[in-house]
C-alpha positions as CSV (number, residue, x, y, z in Angstrom):
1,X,-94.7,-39.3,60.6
2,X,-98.2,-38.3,61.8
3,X,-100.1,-35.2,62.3
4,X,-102.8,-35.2,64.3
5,X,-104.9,-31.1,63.8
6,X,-107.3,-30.5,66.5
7,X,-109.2,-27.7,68.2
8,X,-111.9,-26.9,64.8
9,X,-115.6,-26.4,65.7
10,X,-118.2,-23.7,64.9
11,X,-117.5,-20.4,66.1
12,X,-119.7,-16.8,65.2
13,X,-118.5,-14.4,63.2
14,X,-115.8,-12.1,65.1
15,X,-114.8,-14.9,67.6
16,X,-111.4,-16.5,68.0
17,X,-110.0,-20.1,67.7
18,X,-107.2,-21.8,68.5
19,X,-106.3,-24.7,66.2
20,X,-103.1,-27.6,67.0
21,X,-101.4,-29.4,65.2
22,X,-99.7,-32.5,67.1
23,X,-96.7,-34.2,65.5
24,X,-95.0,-37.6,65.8
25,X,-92.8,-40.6,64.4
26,X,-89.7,-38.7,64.6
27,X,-87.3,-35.7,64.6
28,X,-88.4,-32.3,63.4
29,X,-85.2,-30.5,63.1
30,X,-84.9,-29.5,59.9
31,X,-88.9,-29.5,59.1
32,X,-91.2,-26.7,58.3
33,X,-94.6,-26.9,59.6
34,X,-97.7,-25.4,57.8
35,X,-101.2,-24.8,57.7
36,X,-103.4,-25.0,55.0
37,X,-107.3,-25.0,54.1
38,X,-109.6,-25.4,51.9
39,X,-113.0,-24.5,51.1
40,X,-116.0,-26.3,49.9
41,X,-115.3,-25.8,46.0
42,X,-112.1,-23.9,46.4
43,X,-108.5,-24.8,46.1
44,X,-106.5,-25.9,49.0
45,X,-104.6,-22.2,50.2
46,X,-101.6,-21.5,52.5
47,X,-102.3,-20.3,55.9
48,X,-98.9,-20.0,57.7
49,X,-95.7,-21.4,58.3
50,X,-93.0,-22.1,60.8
51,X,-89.9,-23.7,61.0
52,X,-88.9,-26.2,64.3
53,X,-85.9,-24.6,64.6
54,X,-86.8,-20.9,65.0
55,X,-86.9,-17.9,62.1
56,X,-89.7,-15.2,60.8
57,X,-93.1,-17.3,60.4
58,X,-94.7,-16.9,57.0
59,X,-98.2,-15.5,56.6
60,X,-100.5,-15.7,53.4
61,X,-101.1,-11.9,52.9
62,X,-105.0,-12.5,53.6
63,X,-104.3,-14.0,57.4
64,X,-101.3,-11.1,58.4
65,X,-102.7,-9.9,61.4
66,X,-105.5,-11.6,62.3
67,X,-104.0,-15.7,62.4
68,X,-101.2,-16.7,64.5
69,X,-98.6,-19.9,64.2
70,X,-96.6,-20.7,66.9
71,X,-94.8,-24.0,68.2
72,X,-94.1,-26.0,71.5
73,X,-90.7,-28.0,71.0
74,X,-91.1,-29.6,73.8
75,X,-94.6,-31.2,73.0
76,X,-94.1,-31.2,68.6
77,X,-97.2,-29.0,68.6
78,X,-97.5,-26.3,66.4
79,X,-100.5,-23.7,66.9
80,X,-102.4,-21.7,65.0
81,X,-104.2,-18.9,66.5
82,X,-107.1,-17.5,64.6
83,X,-108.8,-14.1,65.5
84,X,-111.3,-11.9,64.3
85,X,-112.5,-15.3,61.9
86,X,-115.2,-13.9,59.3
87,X,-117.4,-16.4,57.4
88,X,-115.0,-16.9,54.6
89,X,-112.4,-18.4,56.9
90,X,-114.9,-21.6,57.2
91,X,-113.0,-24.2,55.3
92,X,-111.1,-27.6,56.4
93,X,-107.9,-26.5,58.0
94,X,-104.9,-29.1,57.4
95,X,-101.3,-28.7,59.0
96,X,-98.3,-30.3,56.8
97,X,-94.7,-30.9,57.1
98,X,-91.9,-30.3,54.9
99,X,-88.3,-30.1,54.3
100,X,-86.4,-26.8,55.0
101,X,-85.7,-25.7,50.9
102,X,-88.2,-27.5,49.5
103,X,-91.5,-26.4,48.6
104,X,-93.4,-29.7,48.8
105,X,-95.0,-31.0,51.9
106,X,-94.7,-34.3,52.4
107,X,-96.9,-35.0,55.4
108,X,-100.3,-34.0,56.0
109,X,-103.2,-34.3,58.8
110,X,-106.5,-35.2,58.4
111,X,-107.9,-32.1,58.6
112,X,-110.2,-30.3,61.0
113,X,-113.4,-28.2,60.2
114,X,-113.2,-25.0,60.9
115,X,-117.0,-23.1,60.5
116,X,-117.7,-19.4,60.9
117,X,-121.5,-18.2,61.1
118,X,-122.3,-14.6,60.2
């Protein structure tokens, strides 16, 4: 499996981004696909959350409203759509893949930065 995240950059304060998350190396039914980030001396935190197969999307409490997941069967891409950023949503932004059930994600992408100016 690989996960490729693009679409990070540096963005002012208010401003909107789209990040994606491309995914190959095999079938997705059954996977959950999530984004994380993390910030420069801060622990990795969960963004959002969405299964292949359809269902709610889960949102950290801190994003609801403002970020966005989404996915693209067709192309195994899964979105994340990021409005109104502030400065503390600069961090490295990482979409992962796990098993519907399980709490551990098993796959992760490289990362993409992801920097808000005030």
């Amino acid at each position: 499996v690989q996960l490729v995240e693009s679409g990070g950059g540096l963005v002012q304060a208010g401003d909107s981004l789209r990040l994606s998350c491309a995914a190959s190396g095999r079938t997705f039914s059954g996977k959950v696909m999530g984004w994380f980030r993390q910030a420069p001396g801060k622990e990795r935190e969960f963004v959002a959350s969405i299964s292949w197969i359809g269902g709610t999307p889960n949102y950290s409490d801190s994003m609801k409203g403002r970020f966005s997941i989404s996915r693209d069967n067709a192309k195994n891409t899964v979105t994340l759509l990021m409005n109104s950023l502030k400065p503390e949503d600069t961090a490295v932004y990482y979409c992962a893949m796990r098993d519907v059930g399980r709490t551990r994600y098993d796959y992760w992408g490289q990362g993409t930065q992801v920097t808000v100016s005030s």
